[in-house]
C-alpha positions as CSV (number, residue, x, y, z in Angstrom):
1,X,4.5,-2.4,-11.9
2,X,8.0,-2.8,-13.1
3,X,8.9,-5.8,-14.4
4,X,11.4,-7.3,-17.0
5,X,10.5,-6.2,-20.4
6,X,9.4,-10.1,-21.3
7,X,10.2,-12.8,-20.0
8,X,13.2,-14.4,-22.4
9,X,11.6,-17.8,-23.1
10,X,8.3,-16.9,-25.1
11,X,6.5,-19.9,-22.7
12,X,3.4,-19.5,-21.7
13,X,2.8,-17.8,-18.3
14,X,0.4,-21.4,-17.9
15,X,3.1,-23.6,-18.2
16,X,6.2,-21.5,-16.9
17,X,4.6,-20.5,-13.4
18,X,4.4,-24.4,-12.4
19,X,0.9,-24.2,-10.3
20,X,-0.4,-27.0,-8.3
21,X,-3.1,-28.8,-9.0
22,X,-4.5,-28.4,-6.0
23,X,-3.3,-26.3,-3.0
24,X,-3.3,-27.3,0.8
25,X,-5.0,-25.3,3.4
26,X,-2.1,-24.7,6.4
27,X,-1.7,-28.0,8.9
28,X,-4.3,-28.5,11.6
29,X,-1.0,-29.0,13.9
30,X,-1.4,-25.2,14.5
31,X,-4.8,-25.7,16.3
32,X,-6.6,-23.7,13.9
33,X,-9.2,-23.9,11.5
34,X,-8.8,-22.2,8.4
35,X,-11.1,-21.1,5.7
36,X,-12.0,-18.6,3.8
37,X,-12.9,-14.9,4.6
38,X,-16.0,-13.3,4.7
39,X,-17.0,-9.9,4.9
40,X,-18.4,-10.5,8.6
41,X,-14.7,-10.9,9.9
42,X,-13.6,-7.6,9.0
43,X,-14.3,-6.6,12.7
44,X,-11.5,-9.1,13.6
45,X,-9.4,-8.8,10.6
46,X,-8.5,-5.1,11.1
47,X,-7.3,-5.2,14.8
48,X,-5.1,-8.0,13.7
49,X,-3.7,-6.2,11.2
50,X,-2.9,-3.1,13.6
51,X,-1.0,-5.7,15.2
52,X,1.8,-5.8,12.8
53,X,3.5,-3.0,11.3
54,X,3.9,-4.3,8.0
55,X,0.5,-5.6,6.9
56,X,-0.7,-2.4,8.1
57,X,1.5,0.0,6.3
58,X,-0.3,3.2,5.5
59,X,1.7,4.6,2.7
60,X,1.6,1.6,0.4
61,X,-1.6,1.5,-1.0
62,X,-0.8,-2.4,-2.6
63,X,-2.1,-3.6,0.5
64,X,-5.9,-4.3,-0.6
65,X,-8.6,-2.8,1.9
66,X,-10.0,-5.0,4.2
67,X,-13.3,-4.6,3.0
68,X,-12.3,-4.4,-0.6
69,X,-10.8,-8.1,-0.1
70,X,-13.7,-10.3,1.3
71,X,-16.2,-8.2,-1.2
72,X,-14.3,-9.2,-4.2
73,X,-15.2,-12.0,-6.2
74,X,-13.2,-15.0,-6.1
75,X,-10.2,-15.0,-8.4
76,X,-10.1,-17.7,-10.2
77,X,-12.5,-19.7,-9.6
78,X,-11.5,-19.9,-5.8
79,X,-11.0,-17.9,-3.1
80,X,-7.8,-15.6,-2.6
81,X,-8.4,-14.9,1.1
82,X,-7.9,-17.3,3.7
83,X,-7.9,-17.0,8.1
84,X,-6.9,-19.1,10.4
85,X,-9.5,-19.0,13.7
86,X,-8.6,-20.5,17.1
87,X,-11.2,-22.8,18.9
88,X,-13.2,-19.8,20.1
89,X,-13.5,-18.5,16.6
90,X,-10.8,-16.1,17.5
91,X,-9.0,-15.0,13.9
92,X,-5.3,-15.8,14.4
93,X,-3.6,-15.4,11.3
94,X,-5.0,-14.3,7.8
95,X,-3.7,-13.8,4.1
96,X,-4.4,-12.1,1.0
97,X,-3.6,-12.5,-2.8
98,X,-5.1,-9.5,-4.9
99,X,-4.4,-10.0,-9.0
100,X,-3.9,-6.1,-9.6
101,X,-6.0,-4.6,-12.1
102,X,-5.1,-5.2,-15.9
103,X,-1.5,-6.8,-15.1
104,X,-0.2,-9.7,-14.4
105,X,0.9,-8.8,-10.7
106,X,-0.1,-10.7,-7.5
107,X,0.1,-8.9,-4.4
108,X,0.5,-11.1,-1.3
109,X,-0.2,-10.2,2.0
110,X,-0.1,-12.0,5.3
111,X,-0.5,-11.4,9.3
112,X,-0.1,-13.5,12.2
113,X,-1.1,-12.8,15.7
114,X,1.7,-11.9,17.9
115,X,0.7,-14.3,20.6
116,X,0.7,-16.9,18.0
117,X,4.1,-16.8,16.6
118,X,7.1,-18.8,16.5
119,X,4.7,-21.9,15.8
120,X,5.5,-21.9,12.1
121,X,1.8,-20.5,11.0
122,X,4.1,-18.1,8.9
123,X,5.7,-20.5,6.9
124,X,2.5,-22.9,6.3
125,X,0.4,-19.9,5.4
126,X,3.1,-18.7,3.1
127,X,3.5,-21.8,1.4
128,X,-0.9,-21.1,0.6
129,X,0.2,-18.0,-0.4
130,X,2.7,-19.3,-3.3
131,X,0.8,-22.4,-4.3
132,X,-2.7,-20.0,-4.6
133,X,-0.4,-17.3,-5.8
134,X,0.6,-19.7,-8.7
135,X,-2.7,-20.9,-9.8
136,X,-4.1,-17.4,-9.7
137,X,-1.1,-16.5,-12.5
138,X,-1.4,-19.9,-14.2
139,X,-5.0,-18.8,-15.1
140,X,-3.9,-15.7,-17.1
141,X,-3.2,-15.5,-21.0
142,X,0.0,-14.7,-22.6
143,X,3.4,-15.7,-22.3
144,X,4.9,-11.9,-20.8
145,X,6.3,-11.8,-17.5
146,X,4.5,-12.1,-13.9
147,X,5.4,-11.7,-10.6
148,X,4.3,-12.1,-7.2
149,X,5.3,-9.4,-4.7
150,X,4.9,-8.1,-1.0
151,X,5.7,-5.1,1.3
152,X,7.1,-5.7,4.6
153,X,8.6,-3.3,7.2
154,X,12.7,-3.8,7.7
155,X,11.6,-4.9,11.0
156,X,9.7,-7.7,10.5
157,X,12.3,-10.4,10.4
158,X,10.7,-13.4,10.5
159,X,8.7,-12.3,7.7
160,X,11.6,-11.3,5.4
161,X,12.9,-14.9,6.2
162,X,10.1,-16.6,5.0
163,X,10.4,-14.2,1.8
164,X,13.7,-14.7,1.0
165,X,13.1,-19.0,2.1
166,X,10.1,-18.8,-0.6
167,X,12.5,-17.5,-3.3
168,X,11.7,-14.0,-3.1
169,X,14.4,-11.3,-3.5
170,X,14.0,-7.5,-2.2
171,X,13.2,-5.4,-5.2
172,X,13.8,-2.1,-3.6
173,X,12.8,0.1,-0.3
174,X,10.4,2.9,0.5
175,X,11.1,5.3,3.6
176,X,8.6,5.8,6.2
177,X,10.1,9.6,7.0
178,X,8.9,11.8,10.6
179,X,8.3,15.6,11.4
180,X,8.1,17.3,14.5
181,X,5.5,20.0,13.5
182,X,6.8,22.3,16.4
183,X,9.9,23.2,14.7
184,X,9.4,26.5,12.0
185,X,7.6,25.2,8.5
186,X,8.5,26.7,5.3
187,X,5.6,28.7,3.7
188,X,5.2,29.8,0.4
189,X,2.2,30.9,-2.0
190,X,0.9,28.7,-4.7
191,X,1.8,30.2,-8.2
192,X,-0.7,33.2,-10.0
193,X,-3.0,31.4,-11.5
194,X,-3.2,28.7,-9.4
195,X,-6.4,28.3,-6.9
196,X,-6.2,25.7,-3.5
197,X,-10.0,24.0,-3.5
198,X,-11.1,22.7,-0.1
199,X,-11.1,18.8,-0.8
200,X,-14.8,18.3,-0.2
201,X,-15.1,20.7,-2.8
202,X,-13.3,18.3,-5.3
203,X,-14.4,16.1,-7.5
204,X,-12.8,12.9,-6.6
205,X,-12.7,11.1,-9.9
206,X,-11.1,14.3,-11.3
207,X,-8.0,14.5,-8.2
208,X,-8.2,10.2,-9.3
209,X,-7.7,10.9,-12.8
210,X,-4.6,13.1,-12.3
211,X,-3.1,11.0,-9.5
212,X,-2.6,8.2,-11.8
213,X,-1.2,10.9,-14.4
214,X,1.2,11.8,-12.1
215,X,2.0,8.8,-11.1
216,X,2.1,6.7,-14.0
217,X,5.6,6.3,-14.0
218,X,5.7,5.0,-10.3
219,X,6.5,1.4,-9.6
220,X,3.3,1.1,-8.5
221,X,1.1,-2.5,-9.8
222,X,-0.9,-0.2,-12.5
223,X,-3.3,3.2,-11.7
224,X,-5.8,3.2,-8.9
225,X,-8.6,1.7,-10.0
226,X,-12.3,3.2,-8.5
227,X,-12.8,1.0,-6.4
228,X,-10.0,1.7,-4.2
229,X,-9.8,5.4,-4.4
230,X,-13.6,5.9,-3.3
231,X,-12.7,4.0,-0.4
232,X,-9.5,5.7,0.4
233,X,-11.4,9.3,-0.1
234,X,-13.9,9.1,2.4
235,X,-10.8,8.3,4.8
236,X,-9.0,12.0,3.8
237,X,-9.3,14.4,6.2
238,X,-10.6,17.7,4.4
239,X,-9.2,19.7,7.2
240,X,-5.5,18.7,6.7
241,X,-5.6,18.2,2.8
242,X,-5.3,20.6,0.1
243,X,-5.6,20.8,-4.0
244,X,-4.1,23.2,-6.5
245,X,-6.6,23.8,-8.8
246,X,-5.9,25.7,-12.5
247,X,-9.3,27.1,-13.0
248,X,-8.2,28.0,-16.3
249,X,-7.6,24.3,-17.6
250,X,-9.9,22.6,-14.9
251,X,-7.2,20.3,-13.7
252,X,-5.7,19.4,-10.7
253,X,-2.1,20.9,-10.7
254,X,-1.0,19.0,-7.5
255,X,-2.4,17.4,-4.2
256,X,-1.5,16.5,-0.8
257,X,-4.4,14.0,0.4
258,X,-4.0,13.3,4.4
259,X,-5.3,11.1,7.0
260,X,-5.2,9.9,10.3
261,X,-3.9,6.6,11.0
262,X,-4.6,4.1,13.8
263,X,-1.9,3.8,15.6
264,X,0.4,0.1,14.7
265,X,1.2,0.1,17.9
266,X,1.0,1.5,21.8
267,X,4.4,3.4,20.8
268,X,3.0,4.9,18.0
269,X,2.3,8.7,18.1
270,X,-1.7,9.0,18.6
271,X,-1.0,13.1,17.8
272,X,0.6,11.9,14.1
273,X,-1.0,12.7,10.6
274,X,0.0,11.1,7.5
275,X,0.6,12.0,4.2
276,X,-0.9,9.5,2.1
277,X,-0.6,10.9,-1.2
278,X,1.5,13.9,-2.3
279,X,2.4,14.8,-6.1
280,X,2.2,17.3,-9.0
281,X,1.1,16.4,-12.0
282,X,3.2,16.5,-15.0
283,X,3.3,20.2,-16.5
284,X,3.0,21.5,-13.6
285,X,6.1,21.0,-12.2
286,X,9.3,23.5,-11.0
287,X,7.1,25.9,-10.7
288,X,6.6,25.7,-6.3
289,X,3.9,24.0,-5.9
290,X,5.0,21.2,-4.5
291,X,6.3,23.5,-1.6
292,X,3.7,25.8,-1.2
293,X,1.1,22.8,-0.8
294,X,3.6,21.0,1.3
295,X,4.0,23.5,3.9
296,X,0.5,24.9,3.6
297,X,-0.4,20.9,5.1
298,X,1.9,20.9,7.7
299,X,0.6,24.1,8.8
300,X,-2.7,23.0,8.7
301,X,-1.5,19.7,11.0
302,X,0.1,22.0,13.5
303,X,-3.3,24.1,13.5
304,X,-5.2,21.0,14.3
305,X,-2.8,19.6,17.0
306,X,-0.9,17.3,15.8
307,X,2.8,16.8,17.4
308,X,4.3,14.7,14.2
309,X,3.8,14.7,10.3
310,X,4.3,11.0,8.5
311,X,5.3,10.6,5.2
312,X,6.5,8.1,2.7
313,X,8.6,8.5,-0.4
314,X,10.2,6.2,-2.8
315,X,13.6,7.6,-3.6
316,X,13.9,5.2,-6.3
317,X,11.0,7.0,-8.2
318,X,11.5,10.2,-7.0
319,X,14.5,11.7,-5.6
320,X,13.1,15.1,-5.9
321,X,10.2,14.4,-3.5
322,X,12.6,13.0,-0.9
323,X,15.1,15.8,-1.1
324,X,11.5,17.7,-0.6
325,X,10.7,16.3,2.4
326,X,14.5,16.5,3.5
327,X,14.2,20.1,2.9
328,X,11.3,20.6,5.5
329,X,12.5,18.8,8.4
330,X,11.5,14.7,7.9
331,X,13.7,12.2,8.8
332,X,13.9,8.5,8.6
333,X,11.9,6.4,10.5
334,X,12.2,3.1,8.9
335,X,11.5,1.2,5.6
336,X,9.1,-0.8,4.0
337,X,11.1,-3.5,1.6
338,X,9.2,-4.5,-1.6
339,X,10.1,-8.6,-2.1
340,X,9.3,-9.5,-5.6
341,X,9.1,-13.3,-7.0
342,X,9.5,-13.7,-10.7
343,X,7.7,-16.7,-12.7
């Protein structure tokens, strides 16, 4: 992730982050009792999460997967996951704080209940979320910078509130951009040479390997560690996704991985796929690829059905890909603001 070079003082990140000793679960005034997350809640934790826009949003993959969160071993030496469960054991609100891989980055992430809000369950749970946030950075070595950040959609406003109350600033935005897939799509063939591979044919640590080549100058917290991507693979839909393939080299020259989201919310378009992940690697580029795999995916949506093509596109990191997307017909459909916290 992008952060200041170093941070100006030389102090170590122990003493300059200011971590409590100890850190307060949220106030029982909320009528709920809070505690750790286990793996058996993921059947509740996920509808929640549809509920709101923002702690579901497909295209930013610093979100941790449910799964992926309640599996992972404490950081620390406590947990990073906490819910809050009604008096029927009904899961209310929940958070996340996810230390990315080999930086010192931690992502925070947090969903109430619809029903429940406006009873300050935000603010108390994102007060856990600083206080843990703090102790989790405290813990590492050096004196460089560190940060704590989060994604939220422009519309959740009582969320950016209790950002911007907790001392975070917004960093920058990415656009959530829309197709209609009946209007004409742009074809063009890949480049001699140049081979598209069905996806199940695909070795996914190899398509891995060059995403994070490609990629590696994103703003992104750090490359996509294994974990993550096997989960996120067996979510693609081979039908709609499509690889360039130099047989001559045995890399992947460029990618557009799809899927098929669960709708955020009863307006949400059920006939929609998404493109998760869309990039050429370096090398490879100006050459048409990018456009020829673009509009071979949107064909293949319209083939399958689908009214609407998603996307997402930083134009901070690329304003090539957006102008891209421009080109074939997507338009805005909202943002997702990155708040950042420096310590």
């Amino acid at each position: 992730m992008e952060i200041p070079p170093h941070h100006p003082s030389g102090i170590p990140i122990s003493e300059r982050v200011r971590a409590p000793i100890e850190v307060s679960t949220p106030s029982p005034r909320h009528q709920l009792l809070w505690r750790p997350l286990r793996p058996s809640d993921e059947a509740q934790l996920v509808p929640l999460m549809n509920s709101q826009e923002d702690a579901l949003e497909a295209a930013v993959d610093q979100r941790l997967p449910t799964l992926v969160a309640l599996q992972r071993t404490p950081v620390g030496g406590d947990f990073a996951t906490l819910g809050g469960f009604d008096r029927a054991g009904v899961l209310r609100s929940a958070g996340f704080l996810h230390l990315w891989p080999d930086t010192n980055v931690v992502v925070a992430h947090g969903v109430v209940d619809p029903a429940w809000s406006g009873r300050g369950i935000g603010g108390s749970l994102m007060a856990w979320q600083e206080g843990r946030g703090r102790q989790i950075l405290a813990g590492l070595p050096g004196d460089g910078p560190a940060r704590m950040v989060a994604y939220v959609s422009e519309s959740a406003a009582n969320r950016r509130r209790l950002l911007m109350a907790a001392g975070f600033s917004p960093l920058r935005s990415v656009y959530r951009m829309r197709r209609d897939l009946e209007a004409p799509i742009p074809c063009s063939e890949l480049p001699a040479g140049l081979r598209s591979r069905p996806l199940e044919k695909m070795d996914p640590e190899l398509v891995r390997q060059a995403h994070n080549n490609a990629t590696k100058e994103a703003w992104a917290p750090g490359p996509i560690y294994s974990q993550l991507w096997e989960r996120r693979w067996q979510e693609y839909r081979p039908e709609l996704s499509c690889v360039a393939f130099d047989p001559a080299e045995e890399r992947v020259a460029g990618y557009v991985l799809a899927l098929i989201e669960r709708p955020a919310s009863k307006m949400a378009p059920r006939s929609q796929a998404t493109i998760h992940r869309f990039a050429v690697a370096p090398g490879y580029r100006q050459r048409g690829i990018g456009r020829a795999l673009l509009g071979r995916a949107l064909l293949q949506f319209a083939d399958e059905g689908r009214r609407f093509a998603a996307a997402t596109v930083d134009p901070a990191m690329s304003r090539s890909g957006l102008a891209m997307l421009e080109d074939f017909g997507f338009t805005p459909a909202g943002r997702t603001i990155v708040y950042g916290l420096d310590l």
